[in-house]
N, C-alpha and C positions, 0 to 999 in steps of 0.2 A: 504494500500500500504506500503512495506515495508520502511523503517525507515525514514514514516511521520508522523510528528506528528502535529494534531492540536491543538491549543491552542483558548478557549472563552474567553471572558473577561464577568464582571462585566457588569450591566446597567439595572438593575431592571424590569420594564416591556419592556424597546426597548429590550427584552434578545428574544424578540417575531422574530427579523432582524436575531438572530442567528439559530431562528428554524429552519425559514425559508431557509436559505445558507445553515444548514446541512440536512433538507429536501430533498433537491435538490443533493444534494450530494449523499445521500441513492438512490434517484429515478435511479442517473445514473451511480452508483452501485460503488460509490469512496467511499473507507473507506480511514481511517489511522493504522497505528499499535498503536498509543498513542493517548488519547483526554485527553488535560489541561485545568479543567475548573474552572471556581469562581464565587461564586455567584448563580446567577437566570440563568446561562446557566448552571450550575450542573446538573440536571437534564436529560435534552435536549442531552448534552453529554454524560451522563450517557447512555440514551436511545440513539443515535447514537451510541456509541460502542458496543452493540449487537444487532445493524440495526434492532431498533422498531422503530425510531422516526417516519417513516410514518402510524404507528397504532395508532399517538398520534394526536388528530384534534389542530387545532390551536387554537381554543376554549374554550381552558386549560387556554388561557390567560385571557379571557374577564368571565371568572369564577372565578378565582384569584380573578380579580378586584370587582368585585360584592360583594365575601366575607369579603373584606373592608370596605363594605360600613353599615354593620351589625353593630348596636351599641354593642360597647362592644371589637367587634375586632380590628386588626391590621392587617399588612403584615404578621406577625405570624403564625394567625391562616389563611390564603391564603395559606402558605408554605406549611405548616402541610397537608393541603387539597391534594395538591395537590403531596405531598410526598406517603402522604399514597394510593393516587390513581394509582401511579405506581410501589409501592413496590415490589406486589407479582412477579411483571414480571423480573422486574431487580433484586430482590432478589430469583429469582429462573435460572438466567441466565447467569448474570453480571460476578461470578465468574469462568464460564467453558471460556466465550467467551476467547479467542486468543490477545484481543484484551484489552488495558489498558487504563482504568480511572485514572484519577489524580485528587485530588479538593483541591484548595487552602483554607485556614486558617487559621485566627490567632488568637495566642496562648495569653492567658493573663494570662503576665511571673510574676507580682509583686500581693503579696495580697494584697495590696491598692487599686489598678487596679480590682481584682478580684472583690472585693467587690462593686465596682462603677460601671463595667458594668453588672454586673448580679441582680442589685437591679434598684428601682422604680430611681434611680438619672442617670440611663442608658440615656435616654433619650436625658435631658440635655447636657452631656457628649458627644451624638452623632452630637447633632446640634451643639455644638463649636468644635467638629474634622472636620467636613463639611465647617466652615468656617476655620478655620485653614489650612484645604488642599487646599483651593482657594488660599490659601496666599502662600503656599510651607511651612509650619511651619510642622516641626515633630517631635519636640519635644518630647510628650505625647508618640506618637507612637510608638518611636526610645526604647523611657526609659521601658516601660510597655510592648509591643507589641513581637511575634514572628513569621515567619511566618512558617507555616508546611505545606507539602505536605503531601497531604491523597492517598495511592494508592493500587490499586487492586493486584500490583506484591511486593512482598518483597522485599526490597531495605534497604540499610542500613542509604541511605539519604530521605527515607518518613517514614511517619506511615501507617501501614497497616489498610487497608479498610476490617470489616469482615461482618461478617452476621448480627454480635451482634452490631454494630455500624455503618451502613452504611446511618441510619435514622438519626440518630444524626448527621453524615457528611453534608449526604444533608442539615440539617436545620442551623447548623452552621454556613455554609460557607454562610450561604444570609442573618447573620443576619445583617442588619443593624441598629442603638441603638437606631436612634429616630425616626423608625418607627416599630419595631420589639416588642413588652412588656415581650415575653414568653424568657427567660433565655436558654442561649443553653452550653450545656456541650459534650466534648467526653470523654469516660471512665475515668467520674468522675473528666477533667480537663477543666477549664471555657474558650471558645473560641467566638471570633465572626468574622463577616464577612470576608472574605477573601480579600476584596477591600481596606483592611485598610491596609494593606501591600504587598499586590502584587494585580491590578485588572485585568492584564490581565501573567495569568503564564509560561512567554515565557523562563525566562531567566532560573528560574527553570527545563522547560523540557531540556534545551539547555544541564544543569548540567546533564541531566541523561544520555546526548549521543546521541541526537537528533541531525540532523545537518539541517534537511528541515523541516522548521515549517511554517506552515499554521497559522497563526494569524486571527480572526475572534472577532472584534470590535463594539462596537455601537458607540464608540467618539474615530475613529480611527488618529484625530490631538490630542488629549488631554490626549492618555492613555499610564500611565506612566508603561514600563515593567519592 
């Protein structure tokens, strides 16, 4: 629908509530002109903006979770799985569709930073940003942290989403550090999850000229836009 746009937010497996709403959305044939997503609803939104998500079972989720439980993996490698399971479709479509992706993440601006979350001290790193953010501490964030819009349209206020990087977007924007082990880069610059500076990317789309935005939450008292 013209100039709506929806924004997903962050929340790991509840991103399962967002399939769901933009499921339902497909079935009764509401699109948007924009989808603003971060995180484990990248994906989802992805696939809602060239109206496949109902060729995608729910089932993706409880396979995720499975691949966890694998000694040796992470959320990483769940990502990964599941990236590569709907690449060919969205990287054979994504780009004609009419219709525009957005994916939040962030950028890690100092090599100090760089170094700490793309190494085995990632981890640690991520469980005191988790508690930090219960606190409103942002310190770390504010200093090292930036956030970027990924998107399928040229803009002078995002980075362009191409062929050659839209793999790396998707695993990027979900990484979170202390459950993520696999290192995520886009063309060659170190990023991670999108939640750590923007979890739900409202006020971003609002920058691009949006004026009706559709918000879609999993902790819609507690999510900060």
């Amino acid at each position: 629908m013209k100039d709506i746009a929806i924004a997903t937010s962050s929340g790991g497996f509840k991103g399962v509530f967002i399939h769901g709403v933009l499921s339902l959305f497909e079935k009764e044939n509401f699109s948007a002109e924009a989808y603003a997503s971060c995180s484990s609803s990248a994906l989802v939104a992805a696939s809602a903006s060239i109206k496949k998500l109902s060729t995608i079972s729910i089932s993706i989720w409880n396979e995720a979770n499975e691949i966890t439980k694998i000694p040796g993996n992470s959320m990483s490698n769940a990502q990964l799985v599941g990236i590569e399971k709907l690449l060919p479709i969205l990287g054979s479509e994504l780009f004609n569709s009419p219709r525009r992706l957005l994916v939040s993440t962030s950028f890690v601006k100092t090599k100090e930073a760089a170094i700490e979350t793309q190494s085995e001290k990632s981890r640690r790193l991520g469980l005191k940003l988790i508690i930090e953010a219960a606190k409103n501490i942002t310190n770390w964030r504010d200093n090292n942290l930036e956030h970027h819009l990924f998107d399928t349209f040229k803009n002078s206020r995002t980075k362009l989403i191409t062929g050659e990087n839209l793999k790396d977007v998707l695993y990027a924007t979900t990484r979170m550090m202390h459950a993520w082990h696999i290192p995520a880069y886009i063309d060659g610059e170190p990023y991670i999850d999108g939640s750590y500076t923007s979890i739900c990317p409202v006020i971003p789309t609002v920058e691009l000229g949006y004026k009706k935005i559709i918000c879609i939450t999993t902790e819609h008292d507690k999510t900060q836009l």
